[in-house]
C-alpha positions as CSV (number, residue, x, y, z in Angstrom):
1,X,16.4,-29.2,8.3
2,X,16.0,-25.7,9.3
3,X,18.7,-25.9,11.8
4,X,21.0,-27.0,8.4
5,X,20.1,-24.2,5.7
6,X,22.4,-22.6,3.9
7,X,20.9,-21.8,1.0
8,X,17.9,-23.4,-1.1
9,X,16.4,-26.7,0.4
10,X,19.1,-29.6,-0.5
11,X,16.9,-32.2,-0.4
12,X,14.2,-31.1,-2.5
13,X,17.1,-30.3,-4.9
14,X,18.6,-33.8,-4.4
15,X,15.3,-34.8,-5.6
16,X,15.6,-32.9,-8.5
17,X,18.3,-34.9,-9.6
18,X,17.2,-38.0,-8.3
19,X,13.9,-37.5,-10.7
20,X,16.3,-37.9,-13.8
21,X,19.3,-39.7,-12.4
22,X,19.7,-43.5,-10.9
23,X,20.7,-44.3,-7.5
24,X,21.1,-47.5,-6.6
25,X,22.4,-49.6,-3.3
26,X,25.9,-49.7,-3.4
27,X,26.7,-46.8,-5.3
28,X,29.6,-44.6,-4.5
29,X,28.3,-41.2,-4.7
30,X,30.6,-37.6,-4.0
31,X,28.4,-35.2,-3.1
32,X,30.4,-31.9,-3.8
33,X,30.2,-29.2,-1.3
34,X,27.4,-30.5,1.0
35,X,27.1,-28.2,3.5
36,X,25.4,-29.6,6.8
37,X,25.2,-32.9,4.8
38,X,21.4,-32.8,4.7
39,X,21.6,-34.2,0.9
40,X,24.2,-36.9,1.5
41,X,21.9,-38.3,4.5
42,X,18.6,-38.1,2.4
43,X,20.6,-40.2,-0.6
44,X,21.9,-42.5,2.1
45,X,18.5,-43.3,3.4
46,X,16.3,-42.9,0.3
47,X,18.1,-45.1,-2.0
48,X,20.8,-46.9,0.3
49,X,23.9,-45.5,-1.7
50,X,27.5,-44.9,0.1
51,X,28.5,-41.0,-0.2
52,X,31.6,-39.2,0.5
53,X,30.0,-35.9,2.2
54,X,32.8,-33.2,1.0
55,X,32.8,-29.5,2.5
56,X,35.0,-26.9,2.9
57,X,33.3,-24.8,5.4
58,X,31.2,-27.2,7.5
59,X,33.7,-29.4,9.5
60,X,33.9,-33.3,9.6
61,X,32.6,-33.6,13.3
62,X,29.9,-31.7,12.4
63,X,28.6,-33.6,9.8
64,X,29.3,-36.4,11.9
65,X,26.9,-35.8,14.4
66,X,24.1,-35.3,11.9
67,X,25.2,-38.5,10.5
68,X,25.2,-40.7,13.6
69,X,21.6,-39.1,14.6
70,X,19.9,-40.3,11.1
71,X,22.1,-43.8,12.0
72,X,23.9,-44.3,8.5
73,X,27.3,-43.8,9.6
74,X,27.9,-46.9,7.6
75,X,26.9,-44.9,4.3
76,X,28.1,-41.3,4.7
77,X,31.3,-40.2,5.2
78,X,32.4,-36.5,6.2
79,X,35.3,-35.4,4.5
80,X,37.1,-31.6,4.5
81,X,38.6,-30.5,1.4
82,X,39.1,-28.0,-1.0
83,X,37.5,-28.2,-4.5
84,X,40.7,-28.2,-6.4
85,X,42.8,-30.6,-4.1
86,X,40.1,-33.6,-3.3
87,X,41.3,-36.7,-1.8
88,X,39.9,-39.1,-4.0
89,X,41.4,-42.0,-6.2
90,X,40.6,-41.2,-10.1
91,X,37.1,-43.4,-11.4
92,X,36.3,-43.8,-7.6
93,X,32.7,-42.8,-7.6
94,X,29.7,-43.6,-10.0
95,X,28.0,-40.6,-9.3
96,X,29.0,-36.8,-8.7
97,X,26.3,-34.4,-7.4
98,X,26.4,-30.9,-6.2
99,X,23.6,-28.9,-4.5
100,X,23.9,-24.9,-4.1
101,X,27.7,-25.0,-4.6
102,X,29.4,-25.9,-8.0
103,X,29.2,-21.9,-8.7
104,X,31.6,-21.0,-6.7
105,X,34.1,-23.7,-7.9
106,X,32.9,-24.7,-11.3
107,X,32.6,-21.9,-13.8
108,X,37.0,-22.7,-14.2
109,X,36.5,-23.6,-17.6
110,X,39.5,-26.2,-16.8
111,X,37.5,-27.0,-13.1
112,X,35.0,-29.8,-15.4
113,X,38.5,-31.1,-16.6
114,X,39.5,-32.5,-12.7
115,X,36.0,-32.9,-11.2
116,X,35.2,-35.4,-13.9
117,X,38.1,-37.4,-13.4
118,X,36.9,-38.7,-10.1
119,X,33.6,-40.9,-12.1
120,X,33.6,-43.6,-14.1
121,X,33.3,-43.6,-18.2
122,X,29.5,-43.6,-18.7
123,X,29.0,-42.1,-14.8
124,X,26.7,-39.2,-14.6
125,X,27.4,-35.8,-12.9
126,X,24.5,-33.5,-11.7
127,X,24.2,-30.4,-10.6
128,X,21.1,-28.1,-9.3
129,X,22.0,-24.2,-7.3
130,X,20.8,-20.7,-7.7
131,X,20.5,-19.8,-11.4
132,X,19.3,-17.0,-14.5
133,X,16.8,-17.8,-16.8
134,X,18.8,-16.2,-19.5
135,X,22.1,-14.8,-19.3
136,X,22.4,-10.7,-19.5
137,X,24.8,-8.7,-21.0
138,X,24.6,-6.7,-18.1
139,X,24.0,-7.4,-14.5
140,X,22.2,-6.7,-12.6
141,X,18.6,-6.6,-14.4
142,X,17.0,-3.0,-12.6
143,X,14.0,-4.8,-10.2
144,X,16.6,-6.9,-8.9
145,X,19.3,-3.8,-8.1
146,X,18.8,-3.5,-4.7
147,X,19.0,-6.7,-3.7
148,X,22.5,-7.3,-6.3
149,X,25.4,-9.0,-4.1
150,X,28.6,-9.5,-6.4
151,X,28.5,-13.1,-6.3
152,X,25.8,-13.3,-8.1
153,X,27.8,-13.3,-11.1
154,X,28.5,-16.9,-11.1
155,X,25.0,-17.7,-11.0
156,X,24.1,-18.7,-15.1
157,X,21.5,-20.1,-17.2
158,X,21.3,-23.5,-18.5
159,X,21.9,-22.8,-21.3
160,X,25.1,-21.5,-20.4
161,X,26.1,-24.4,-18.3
162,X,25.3,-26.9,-21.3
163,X,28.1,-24.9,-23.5
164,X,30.6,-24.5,-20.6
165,X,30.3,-28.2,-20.1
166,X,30.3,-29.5,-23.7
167,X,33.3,-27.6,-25.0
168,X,35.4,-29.3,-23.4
169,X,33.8,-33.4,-25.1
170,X,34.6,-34.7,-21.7
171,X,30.3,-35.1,-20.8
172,X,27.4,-35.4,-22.4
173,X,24.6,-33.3,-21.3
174,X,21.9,-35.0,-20.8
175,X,19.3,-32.3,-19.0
176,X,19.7,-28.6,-18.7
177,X,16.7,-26.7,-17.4
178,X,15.4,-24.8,-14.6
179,X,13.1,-26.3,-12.2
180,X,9.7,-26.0,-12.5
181,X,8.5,-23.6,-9.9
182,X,12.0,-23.8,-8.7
183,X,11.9,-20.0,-7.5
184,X,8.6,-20.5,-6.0
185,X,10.2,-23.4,-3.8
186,X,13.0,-21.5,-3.1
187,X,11.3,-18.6,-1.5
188,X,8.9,-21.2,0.2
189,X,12.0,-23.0,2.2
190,X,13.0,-18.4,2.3
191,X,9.7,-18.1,4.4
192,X,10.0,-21.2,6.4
193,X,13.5,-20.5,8.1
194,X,13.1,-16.9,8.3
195,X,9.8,-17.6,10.3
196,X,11.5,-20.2,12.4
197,X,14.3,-17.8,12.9
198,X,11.6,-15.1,14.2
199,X,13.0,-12.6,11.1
200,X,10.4,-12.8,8.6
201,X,10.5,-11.4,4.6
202,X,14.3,-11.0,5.2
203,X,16.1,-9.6,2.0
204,X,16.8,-13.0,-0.3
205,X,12.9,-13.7,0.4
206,X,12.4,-10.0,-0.9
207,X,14.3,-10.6,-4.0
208,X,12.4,-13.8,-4.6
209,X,9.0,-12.1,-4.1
210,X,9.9,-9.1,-6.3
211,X,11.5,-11.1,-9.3
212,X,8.9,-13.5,-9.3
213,X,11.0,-16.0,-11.6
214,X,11.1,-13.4,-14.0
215,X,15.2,-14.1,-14.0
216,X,15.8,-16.3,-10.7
217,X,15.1,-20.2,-10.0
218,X,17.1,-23.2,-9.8
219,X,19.3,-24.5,-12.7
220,X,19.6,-28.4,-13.2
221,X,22.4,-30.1,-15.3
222,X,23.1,-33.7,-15.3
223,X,25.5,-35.2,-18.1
224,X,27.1,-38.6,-18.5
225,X,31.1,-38.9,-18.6
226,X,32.5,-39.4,-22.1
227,X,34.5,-42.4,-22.3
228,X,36.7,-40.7,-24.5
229,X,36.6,-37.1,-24.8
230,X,34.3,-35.9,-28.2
231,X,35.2,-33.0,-30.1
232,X,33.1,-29.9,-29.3
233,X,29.9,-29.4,-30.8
């Protein structure tokens, strides 16, 4: 696990959404962005569902070797691609997820437009990454200054995911919220890889420590596809 972060823990997210969303054997499941694959195994395993394990920046034969170890070759499936040019037939998948990574494709307000096309009518699409607990006319708050990486800007409130996603009457959200304690597990999986990597209280941990959830934690969103688009609210 530790030897696959990059970023919050993905399985404790994928639990997040597995709390409020149905897995089933059989389903086809894209899980956007999946990094080492970590969440795309756990699925696999946990509730015996086939996912297409899509990444940008980890490579196929990578993921592949993580996959073959846990022994569900069968059920996960590495594939490279960019966000905007997937390889997928439209309506393939009953269930989209993302862990740690929509941000950094998905604030496009056309990007929900072409990501949704790939689940069925009535399939659900869920989300969990970095997030505000409100969003701020100006950024960054002051306690969190030194610690401010320009990226952070895509990181938003649920609030503001629930309107970016509504607007367009292709979904309908269903839950958006942070998790409970979300920050606090967060900076726990912080302090357990910085320990293992012999760098404790490294700078993220810092931020986490000195916001306190104050503004930081992790933002859920999980909406079921229209199966005609609705005018906006």
């Amino acid at each position: 696990m530790v030897d696959g972060a990059m970023g919050p823990n993905p399985v404790w997210q994928a639990e997040a959404l597995a709390d409020l969303m149905r897995f089933e054997p059989g389903m086809r499941v894209l899980d956007m962005g999946c990094g080492a694959a970590l969440s795309s195994i756990f699925l696999a395993k946990e509730f015996g569902v086939e996912v297409w394990a899509t990444d940008l920046w980890v490579k196929p034969d990578e993921n592949l070797r993580r996959v073959a170890e846990a022994r569900v070759e069968s059920q996960v499936h590495p594939v490279h691609a960019e966000a905007h040019a997937l390889p997928f037939a439209e309506e393939f998948f009953d269930v989209l997820i993302s862990i740690g990574a929509y941000h950094y494709f998905g604030t496009d307000d056309l990007y929900l437009g072409y990501f949704s096309g790939f689940v069925k009518a009535g399939g659900r699409i869920g989300i969990v990454q970095p997030g505000l607990a409100e969003e701020y006319e100006t950024l960054p708050p002051p306690h969190l200054g030194p610690y401010w990486k320009w990226d952070f800007c895509a990181w938003h409130s649920p609030a503001w995911w629930r309107r970016h996603w509504e607007k367009t009457g292709l979904v309908t959200v269903e839950v958006a919220d942070r998790l409970p304690d979300g920050w606090r597990e967060w900076l726990q999986w912080n302090d357990a890889c910085d320990l293992a990597s012999g760098t404790p209280d490294r700078e993220e941990a810092q931020m986490l420590r000195s916001d306190a959830g104050r503004t930081l934690g992790l933002t859920r969103v999980i909406a079921r596809r229209n199966t005609r688009p609705l005018p906006a609210a």
